[in-house]
Biopython code that builds the backbone (N, CA, C, O; Angstrom):
import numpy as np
from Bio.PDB.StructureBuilder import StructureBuilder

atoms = [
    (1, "UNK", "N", (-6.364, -2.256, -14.459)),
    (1, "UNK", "CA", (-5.460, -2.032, -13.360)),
    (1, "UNK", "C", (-6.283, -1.815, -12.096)),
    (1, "UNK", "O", (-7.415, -1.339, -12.010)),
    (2, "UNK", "N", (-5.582, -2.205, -11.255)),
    (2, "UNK", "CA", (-6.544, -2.426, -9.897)),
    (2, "UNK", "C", (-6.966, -1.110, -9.235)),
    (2, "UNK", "O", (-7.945, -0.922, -8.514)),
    (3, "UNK", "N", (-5.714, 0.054, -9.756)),
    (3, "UNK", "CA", (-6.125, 1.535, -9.291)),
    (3, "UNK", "C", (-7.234, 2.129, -9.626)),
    (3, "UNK", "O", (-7.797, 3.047, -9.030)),
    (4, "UNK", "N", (-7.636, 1.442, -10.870)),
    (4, "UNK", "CA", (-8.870, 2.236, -11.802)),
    (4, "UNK", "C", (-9.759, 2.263, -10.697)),
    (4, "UNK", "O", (-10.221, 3.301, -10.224)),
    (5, "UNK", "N", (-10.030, 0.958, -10.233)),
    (5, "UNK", "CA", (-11.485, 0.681, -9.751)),
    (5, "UNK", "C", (-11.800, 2.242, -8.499)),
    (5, "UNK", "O", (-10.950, 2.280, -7.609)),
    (6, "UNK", "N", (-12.569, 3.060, -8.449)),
    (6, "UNK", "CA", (-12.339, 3.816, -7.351)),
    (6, "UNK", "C", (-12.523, 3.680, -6.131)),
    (6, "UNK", "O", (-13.279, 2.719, -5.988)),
    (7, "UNK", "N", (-12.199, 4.193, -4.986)),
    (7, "UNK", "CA", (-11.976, 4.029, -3.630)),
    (7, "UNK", "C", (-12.663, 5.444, -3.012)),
    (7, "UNK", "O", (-12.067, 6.413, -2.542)),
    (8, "UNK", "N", (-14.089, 5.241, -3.166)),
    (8, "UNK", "CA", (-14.909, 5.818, -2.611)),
    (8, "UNK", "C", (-15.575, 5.104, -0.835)),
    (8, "UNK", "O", (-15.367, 3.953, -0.452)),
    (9, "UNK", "N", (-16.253, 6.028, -0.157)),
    (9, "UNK", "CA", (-16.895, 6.004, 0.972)),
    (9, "UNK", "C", (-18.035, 5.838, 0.634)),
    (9, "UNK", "O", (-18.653, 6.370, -0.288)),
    (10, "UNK", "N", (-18.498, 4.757, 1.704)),
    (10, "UNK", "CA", (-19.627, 3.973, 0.952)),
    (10, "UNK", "C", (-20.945, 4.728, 0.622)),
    (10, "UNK", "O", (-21.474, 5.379, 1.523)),
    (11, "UNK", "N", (-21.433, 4.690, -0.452)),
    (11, "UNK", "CA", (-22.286, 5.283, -0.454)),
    (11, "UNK", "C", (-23.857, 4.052, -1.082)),
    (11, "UNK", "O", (-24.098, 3.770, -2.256)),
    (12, "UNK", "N", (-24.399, 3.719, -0.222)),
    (12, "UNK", "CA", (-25.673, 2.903, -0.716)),
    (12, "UNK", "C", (-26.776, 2.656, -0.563)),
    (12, "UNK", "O", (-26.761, 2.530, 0.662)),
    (13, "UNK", "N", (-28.499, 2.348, -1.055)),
    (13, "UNK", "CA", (-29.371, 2.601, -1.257)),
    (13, "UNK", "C", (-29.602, 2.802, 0.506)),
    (13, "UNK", "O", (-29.307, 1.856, 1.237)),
    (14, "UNK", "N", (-30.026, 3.811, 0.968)),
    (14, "UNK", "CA", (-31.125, 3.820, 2.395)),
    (14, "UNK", "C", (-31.534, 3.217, 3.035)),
    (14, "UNK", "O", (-31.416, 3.201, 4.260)),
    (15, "UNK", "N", (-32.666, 1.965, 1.742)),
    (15, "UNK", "CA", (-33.292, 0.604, 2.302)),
    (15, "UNK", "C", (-32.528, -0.672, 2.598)),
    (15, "UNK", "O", (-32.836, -1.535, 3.420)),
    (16, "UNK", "N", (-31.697, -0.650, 1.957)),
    (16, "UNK", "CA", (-30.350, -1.545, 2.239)),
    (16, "UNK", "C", (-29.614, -0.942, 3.301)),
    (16, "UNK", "O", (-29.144, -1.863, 3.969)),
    (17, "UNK", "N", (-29.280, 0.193, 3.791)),
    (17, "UNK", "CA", (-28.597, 0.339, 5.313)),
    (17, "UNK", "C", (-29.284, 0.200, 6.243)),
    (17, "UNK", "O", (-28.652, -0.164, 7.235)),
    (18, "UNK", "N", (-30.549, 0.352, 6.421)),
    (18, "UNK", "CA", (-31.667, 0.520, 7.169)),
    (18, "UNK", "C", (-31.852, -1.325, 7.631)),
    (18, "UNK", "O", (-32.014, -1.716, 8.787)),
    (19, "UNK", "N", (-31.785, -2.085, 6.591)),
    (19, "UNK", "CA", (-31.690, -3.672, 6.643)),
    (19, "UNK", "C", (-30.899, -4.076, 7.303)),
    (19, "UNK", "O", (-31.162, -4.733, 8.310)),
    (20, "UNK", "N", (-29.414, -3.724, 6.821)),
    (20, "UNK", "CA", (-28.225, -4.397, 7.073)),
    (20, "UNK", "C", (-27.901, -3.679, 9.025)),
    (20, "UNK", "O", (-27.473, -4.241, 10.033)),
    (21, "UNK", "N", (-28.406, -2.146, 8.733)),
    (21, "UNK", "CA", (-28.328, -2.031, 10.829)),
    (21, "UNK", "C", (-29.230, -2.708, 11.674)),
    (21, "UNK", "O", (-28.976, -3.050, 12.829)),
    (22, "UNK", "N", (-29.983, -2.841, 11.248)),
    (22, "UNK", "CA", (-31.021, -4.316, 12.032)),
    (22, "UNK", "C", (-30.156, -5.517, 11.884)),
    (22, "UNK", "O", (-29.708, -5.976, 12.935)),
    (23, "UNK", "N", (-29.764, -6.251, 10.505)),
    (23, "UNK", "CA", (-29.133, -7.235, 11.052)),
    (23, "UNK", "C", (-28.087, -7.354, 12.115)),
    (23, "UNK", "O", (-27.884, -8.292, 12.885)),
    (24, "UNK", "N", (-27.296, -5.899, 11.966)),
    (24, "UNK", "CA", (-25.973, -6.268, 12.454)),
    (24, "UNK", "C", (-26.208, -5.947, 14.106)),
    (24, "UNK", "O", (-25.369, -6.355, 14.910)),
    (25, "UNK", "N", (-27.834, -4.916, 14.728)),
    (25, "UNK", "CA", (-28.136, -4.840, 15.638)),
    (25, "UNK", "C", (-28.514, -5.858, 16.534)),
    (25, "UNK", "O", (-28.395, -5.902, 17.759)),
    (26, "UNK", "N", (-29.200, -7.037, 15.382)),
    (26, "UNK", "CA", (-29.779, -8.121, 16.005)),
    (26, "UNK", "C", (-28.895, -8.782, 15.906)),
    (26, "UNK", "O", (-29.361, -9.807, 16.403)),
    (27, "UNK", "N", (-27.467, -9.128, 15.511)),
    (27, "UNK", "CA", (-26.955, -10.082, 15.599)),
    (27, "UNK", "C", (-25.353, -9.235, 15.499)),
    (27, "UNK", "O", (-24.674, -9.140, 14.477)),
    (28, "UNK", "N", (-25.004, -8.670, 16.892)),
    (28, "UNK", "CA", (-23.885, -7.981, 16.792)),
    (28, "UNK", "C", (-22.439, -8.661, 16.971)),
    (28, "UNK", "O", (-21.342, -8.105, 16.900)),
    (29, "UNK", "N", (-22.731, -10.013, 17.222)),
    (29, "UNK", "CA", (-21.287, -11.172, 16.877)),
    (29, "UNK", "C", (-21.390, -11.442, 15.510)),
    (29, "UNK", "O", (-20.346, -12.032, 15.230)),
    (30, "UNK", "N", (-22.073, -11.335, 14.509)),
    (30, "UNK", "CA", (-21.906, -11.883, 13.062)),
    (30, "UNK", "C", (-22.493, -13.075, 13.040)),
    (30, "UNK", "O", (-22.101, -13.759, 12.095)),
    (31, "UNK", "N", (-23.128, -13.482, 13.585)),
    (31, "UNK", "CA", (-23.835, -15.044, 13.344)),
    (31, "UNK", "C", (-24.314, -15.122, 11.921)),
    (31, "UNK", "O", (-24.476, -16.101, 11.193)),
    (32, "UNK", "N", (-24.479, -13.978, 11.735)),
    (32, "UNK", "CA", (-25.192, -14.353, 9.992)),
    (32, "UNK", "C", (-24.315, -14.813, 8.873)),
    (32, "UNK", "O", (-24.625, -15.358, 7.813)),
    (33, "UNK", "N", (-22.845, -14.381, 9.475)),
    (33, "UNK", "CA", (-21.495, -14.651, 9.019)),
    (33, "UNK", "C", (-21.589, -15.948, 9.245)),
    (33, "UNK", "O", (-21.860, -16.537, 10.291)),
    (34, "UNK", "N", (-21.199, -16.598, 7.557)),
    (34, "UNK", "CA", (-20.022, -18.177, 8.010)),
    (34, "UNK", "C", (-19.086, -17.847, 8.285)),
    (34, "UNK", "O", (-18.183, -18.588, 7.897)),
    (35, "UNK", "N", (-18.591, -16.445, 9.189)),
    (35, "UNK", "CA", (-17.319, -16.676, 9.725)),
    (35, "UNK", "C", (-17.813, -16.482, 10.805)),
    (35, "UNK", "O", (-17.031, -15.721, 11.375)),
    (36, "UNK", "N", (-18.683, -16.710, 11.490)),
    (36, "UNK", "CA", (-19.257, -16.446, 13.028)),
    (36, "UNK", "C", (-18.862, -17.754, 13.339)),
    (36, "UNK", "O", (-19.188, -18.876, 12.950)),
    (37, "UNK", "N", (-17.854, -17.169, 14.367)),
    (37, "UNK", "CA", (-17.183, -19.221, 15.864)),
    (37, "UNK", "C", (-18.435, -20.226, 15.526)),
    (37, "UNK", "O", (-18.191, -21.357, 15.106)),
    (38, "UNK", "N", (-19.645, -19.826, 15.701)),
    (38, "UNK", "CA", (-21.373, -20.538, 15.564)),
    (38, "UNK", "C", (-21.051, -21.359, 14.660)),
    (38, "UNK", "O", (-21.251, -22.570, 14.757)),
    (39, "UNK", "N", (-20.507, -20.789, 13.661)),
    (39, "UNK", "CA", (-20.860, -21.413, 12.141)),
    (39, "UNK", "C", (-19.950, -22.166, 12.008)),
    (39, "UNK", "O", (-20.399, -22.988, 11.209)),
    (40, "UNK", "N", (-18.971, -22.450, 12.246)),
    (40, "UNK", "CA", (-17.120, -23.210, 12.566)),
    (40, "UNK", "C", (-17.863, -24.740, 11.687)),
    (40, "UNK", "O", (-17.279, -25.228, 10.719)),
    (41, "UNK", "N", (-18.637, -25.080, 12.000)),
    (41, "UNK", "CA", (-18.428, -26.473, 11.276)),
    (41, "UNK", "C", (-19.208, -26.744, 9.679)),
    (41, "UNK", "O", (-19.013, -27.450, 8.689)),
    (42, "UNK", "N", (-20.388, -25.500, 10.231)),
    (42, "UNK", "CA", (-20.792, -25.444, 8.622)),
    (42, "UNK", "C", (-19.845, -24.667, 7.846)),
    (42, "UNK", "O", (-20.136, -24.762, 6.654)),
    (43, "UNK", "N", (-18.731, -23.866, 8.062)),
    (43, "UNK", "CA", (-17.797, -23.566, 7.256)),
    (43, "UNK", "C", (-17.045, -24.578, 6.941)),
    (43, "UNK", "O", (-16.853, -25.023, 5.809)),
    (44, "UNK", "N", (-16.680, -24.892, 7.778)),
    (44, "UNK", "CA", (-15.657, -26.291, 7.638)),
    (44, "UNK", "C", (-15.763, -27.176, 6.447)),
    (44, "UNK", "O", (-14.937, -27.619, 5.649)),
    (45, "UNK", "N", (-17.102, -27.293, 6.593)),
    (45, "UNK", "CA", (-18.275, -27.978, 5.329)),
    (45, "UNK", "C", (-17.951, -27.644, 4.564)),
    (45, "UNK", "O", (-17.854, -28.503, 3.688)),
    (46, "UNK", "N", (-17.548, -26.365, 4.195)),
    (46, "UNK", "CA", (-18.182, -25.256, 2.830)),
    (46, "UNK", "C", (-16.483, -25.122, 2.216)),
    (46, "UNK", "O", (-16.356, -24.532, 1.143)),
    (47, "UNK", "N", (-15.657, -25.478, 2.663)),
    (47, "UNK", "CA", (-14.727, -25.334, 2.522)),
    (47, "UNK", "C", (-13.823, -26.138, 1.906)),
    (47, "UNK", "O", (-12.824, -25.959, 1.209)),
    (48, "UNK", "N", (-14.422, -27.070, 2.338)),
    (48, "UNK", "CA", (-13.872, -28.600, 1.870)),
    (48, "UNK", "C", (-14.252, -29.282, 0.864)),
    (48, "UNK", "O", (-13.684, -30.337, 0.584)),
    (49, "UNK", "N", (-15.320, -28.781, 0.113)),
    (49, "UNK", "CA", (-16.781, -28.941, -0.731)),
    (49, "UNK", "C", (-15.617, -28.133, -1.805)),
    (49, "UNK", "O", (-15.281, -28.867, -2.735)),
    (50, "UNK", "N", (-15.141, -27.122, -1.810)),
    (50, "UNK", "CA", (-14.328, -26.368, -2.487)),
    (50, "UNK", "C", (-12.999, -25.999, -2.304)),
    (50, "UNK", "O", (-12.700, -24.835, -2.568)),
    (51, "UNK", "N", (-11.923, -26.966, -1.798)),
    (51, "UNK", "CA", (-11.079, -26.678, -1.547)),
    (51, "UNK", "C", (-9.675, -25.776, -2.721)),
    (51, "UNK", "O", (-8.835, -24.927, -2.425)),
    (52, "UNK", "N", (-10.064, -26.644, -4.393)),
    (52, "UNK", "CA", (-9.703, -25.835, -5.266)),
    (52, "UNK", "C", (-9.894, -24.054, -5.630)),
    (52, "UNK", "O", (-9.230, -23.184, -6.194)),
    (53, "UNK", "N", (-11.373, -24.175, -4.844)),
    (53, "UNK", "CA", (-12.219, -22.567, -5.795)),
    (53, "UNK", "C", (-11.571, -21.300, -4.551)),
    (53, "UNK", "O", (-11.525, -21.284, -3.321)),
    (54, "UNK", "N", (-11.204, -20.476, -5.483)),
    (54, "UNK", "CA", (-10.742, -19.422, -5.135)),
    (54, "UNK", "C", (-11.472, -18.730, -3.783)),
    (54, "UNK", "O", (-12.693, -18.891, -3.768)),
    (55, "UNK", "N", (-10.983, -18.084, -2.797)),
    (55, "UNK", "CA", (-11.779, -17.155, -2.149)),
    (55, "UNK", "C", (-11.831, -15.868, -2.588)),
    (55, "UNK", "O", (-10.774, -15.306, -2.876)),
    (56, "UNK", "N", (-12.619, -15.440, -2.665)),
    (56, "UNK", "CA", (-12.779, -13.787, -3.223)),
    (56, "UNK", "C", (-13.459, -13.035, -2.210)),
    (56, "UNK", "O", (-14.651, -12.940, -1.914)),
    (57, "UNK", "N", (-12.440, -12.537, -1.762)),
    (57, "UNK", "CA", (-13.144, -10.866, -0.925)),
    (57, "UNK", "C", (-13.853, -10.153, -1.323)),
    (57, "UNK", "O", (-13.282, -9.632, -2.281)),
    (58, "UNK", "N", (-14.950, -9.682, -1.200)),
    (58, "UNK", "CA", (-15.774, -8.647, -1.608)),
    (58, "UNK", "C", (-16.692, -7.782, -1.527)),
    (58, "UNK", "O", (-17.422, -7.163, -2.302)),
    (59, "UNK", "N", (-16.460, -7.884, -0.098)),
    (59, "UNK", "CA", (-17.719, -7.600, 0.752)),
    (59, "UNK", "C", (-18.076, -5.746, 0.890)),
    (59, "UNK", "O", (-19.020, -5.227, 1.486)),
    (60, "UNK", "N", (-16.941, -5.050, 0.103)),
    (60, "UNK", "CA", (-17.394, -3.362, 0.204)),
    (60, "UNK", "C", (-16.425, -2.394, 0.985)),
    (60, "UNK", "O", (-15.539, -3.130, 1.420)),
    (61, "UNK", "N", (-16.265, -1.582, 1.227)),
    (61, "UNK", "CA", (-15.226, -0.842, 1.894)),
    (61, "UNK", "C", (-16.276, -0.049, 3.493)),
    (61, "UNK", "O", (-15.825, 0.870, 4.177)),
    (62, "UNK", "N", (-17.342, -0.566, 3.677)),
    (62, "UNK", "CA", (-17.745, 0.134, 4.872)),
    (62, "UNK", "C", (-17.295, 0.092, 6.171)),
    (62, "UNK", "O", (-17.138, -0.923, 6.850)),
    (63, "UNK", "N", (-17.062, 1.416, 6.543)),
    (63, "UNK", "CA", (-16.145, 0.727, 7.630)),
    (63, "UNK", "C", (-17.170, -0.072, 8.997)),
    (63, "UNK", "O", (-16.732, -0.491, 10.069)),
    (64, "UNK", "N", (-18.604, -0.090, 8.518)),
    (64, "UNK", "CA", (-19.267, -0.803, 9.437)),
    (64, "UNK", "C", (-18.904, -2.572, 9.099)),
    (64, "UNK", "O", (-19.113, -3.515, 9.862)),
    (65, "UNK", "N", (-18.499, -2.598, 8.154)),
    (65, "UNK", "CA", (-18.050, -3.887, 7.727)),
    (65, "UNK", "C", (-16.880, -4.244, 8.378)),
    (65, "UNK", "O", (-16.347, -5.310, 8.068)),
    (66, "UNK", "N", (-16.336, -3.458, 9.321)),
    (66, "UNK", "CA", (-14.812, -4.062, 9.974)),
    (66, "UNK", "C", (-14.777, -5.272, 10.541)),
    (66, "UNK", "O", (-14.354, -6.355, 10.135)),
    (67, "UNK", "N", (-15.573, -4.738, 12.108)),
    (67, "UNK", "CA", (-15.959, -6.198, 12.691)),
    (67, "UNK", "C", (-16.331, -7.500, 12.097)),
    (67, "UNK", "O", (-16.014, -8.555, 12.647)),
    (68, "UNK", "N", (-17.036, -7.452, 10.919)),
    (68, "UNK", "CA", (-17.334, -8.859, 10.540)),
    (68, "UNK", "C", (-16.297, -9.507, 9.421)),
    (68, "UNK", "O", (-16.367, -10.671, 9.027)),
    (69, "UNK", "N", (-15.286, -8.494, 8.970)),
    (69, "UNK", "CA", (-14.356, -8.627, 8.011)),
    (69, "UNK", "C", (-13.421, -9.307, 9.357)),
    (69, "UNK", "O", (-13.259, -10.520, 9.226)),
    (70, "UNK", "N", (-12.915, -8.822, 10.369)),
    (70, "UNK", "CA", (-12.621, -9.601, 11.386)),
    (70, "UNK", "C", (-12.820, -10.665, 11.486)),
    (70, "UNK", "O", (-11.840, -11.355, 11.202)),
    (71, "UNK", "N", (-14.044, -11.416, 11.898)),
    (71, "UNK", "CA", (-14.649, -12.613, 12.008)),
    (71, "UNK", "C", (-13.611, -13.468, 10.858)),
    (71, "UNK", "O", (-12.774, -14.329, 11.128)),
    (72, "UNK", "N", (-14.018, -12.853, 9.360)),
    (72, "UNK", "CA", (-13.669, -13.901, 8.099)),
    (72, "UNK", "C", (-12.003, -14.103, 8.042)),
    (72, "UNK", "O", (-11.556, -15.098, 7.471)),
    (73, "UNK", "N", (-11.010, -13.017, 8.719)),
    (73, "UNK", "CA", (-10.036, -13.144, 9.107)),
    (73, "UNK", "C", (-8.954, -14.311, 10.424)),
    (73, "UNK", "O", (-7.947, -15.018, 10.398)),
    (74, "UNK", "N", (-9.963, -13.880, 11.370)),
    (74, "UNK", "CA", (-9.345, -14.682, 12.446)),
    (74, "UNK", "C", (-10.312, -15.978, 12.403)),
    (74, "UNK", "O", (-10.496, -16.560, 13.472)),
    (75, "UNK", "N", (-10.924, -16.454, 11.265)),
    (75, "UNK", "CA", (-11.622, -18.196, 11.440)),
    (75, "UNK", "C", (-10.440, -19.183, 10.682)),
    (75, "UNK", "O", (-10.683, -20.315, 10.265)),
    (76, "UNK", "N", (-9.226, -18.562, 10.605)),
    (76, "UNK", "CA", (-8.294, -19.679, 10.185)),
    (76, "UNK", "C", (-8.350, -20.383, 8.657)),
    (76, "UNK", "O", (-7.494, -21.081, 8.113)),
    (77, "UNK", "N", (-9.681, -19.944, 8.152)),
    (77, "UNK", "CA", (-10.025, -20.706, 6.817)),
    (77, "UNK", "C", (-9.438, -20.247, 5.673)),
    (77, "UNK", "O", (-9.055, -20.999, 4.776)),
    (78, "UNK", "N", (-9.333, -18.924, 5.650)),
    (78, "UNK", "CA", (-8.292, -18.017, 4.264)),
    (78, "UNK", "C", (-7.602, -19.200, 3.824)),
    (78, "UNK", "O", (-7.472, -20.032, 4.722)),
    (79, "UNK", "N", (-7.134, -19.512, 2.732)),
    (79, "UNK", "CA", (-6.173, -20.034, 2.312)),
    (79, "UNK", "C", (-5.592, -18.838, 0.633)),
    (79, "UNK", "O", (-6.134, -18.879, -0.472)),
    (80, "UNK", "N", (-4.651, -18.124, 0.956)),
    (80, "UNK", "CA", (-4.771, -16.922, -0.208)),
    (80, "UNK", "C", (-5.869, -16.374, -0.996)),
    (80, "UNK", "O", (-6.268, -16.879, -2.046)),
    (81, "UNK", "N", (-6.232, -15.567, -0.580)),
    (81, "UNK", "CA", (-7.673, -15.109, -0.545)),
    (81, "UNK", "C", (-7.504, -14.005, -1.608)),
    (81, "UNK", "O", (-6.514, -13.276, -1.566)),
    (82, "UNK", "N", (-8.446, -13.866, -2.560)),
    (82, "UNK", "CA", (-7.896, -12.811, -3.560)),
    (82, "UNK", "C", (-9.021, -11.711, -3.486)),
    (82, "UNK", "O", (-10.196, -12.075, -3.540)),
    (83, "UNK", "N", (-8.664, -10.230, -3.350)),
    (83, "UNK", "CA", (-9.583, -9.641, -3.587)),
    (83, "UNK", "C", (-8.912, -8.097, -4.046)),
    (83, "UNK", "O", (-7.684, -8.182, -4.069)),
    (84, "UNK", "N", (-9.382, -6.803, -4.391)),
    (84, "UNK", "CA", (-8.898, -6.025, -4.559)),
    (84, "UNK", "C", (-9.177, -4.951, -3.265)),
    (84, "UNK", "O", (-10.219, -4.318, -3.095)),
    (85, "UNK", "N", (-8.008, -4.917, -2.429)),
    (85, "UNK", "CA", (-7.874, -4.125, -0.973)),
    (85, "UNK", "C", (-8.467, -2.645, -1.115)),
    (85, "UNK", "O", (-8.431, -1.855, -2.058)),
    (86, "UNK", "N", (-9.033, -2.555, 0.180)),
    (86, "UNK", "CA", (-9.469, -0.905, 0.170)),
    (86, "UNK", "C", (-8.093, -0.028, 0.462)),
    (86, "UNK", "O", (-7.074, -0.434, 1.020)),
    (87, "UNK", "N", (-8.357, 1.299, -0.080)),
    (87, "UNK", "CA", (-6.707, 1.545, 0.522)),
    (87, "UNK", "C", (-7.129, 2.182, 1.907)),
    (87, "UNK", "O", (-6.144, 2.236, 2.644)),
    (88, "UNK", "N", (-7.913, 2.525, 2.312)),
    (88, "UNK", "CA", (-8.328, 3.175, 3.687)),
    (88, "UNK", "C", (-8.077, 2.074, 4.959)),
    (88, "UNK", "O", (-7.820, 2.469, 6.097)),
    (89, "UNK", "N", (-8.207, 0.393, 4.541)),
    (89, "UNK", "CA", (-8.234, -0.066, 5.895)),
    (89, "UNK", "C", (-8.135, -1.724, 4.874)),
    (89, "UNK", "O", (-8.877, -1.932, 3.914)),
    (90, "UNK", "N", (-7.204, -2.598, 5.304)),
    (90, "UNK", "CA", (-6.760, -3.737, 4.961)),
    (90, "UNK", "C", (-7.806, -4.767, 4.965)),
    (90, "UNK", "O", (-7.936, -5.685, 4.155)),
    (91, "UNK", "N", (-8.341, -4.564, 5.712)),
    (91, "UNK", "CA", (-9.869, -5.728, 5.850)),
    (91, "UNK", "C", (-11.004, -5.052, 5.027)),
    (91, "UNK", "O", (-11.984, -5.337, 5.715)),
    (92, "UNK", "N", (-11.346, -4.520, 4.252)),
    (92, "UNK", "CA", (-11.962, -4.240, 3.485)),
    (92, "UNK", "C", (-11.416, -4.176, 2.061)),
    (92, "UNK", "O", (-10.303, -3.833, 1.663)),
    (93, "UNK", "N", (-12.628, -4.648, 1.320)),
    (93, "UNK", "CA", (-12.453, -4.861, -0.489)),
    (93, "UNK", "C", (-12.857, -4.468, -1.287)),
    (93, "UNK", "O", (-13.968, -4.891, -0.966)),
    (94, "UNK", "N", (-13.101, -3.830, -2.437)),
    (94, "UNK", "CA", (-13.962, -3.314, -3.191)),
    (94, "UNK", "C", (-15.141, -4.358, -3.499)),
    (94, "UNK", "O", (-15.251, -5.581, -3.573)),
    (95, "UNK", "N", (-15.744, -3.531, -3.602)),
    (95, "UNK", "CA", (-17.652, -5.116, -3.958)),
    (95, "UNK", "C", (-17.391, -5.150, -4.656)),
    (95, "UNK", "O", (-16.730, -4.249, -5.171)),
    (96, "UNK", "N", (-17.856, -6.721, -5.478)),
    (96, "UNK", "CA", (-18.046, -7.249, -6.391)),
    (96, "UNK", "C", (-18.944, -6.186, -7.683)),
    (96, "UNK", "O", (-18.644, -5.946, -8.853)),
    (97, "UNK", "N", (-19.952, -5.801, -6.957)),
    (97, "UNK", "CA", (-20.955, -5.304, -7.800)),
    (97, "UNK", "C", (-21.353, -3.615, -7.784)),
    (97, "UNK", "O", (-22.420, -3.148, -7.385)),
    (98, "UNK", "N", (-20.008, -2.734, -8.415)),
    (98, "UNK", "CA", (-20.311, -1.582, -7.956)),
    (98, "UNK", "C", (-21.447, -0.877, -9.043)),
    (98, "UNK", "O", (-21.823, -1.246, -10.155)),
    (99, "UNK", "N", (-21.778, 0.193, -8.281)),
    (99, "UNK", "CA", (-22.961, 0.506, -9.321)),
    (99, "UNK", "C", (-22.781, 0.520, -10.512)),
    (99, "UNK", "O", (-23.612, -0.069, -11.202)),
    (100, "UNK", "N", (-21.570, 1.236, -11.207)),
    (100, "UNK", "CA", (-21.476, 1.506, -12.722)),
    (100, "UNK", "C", (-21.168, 0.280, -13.219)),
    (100, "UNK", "O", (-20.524, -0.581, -12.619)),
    (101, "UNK", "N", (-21.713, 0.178, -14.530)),
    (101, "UNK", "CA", (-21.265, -1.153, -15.390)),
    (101, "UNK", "C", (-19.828, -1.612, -15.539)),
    (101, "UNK", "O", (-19.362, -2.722, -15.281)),
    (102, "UNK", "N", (-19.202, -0.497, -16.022)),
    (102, "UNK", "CA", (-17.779, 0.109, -16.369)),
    (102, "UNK", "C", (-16.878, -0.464, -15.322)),
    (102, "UNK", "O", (-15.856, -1.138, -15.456)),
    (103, "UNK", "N", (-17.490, -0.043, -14.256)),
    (103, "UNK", "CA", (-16.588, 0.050, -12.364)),
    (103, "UNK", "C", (-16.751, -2.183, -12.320)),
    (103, "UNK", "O", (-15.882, -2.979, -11.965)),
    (104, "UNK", "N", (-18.148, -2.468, -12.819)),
    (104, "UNK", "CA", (-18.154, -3.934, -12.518)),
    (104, "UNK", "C", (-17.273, -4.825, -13.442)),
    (104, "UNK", "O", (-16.671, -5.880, -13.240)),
    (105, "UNK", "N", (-17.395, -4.137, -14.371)),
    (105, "UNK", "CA", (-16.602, -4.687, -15.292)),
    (105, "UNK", "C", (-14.957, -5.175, -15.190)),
    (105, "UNK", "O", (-14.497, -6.282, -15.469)),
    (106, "UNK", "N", (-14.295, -4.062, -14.736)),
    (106, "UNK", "CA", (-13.139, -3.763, -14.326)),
    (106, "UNK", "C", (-12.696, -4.444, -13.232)),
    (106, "UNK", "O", (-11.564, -4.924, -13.168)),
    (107, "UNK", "N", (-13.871, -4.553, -11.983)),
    (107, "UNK", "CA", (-13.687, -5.507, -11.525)),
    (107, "UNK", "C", (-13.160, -7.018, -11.447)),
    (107, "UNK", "O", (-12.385, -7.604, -10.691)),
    (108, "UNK", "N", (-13.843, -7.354, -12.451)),
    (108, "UNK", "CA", (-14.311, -8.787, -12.793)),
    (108, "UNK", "C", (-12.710, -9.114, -13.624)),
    (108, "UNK", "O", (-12.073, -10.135, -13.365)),
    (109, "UNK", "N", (-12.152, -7.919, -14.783)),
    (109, "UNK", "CA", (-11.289, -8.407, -15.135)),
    (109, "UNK", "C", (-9.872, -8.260, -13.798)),
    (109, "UNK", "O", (-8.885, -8.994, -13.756)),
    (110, "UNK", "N", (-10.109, -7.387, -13.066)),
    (110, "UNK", "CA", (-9.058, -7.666, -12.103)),
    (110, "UNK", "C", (-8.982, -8.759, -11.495)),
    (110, "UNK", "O", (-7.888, -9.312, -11.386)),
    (111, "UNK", "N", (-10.098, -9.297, -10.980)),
    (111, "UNK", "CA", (-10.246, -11.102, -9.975)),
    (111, "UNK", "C", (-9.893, -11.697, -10.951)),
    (111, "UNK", "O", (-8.956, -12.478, -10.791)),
    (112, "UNK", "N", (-10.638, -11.534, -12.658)),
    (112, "UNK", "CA", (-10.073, -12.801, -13.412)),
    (112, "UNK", "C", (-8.519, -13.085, -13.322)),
    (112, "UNK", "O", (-8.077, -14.234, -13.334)),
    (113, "UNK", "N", (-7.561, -11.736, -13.213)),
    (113, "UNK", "CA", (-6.135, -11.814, -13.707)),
    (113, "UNK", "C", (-5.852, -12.394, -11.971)),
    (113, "UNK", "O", (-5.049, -13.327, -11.958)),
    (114, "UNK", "N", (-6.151, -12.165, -11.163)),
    (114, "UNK", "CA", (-5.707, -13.120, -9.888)),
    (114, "UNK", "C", (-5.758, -13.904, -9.727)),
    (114, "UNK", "O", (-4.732, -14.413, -9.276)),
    (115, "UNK", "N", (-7.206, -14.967, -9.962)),
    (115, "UNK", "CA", (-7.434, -16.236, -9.836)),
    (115, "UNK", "C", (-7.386, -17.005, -11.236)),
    (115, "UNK", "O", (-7.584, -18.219, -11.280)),
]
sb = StructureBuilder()
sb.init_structure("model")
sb.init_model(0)
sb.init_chain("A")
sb.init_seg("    ")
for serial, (resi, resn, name, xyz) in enumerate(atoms, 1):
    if name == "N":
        sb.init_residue(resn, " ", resi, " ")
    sb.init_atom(name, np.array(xyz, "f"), 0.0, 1.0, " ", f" {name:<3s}", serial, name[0])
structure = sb.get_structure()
């Protein structure tokens, strides 16, 4: 059940936030995003390459993740997008890969029963 999974505040390794605020410092439109306007045609690409395969949200519940959860929103490309919602804020998803085995697991069977 999709409640199991928990709806915690992000909590993750140091060296990985320390990474990800440089990227998002050096590149505070999302360019690193294929949903960055920049990227509009190599998505386009990527999209069409897979027009059957599911989209899966999964990018984490941080709320530093808003803005670029934005981006993947307003690029028009969604076509029913499946993911399991944060309950704190609609543009955010639970990750794919939470630490516990148990938590990934649960995961995986929730996306399976969507897509």
């Amino acid at each position: 059940m999709i409640s199991q999974i928990p709806q915690r505040k992000l909590e993750f390794n140091p060296v990985f936030g320390a990474i990800l605020k440089q990227i998002i410092g050096r590149d505070p439109l999302g360019l690193h995003s294929i949903f960055s306007q920049k990227r509009s045609i190599e998505r386009g690409n990527a999209f069409k390459l897979k027009e059957r395969a599911p989209i899966i949200l999964a990018w984490g519940q941080g709320q530093f993740l808003v803005d670029l959860a934005k981006l993947c929103f307003e690029s028009g490309n969604l076509t029913d997008p499946k993911g399991i919602p944060c309950q704190d804020n609609p543009l955010l998803f639970a990750h794919a890969s939470p630490t516990l085995q148990t938590h990934k697991e649960l995961w995986l069977n929730n996306i399976m029963k969507m897509v």
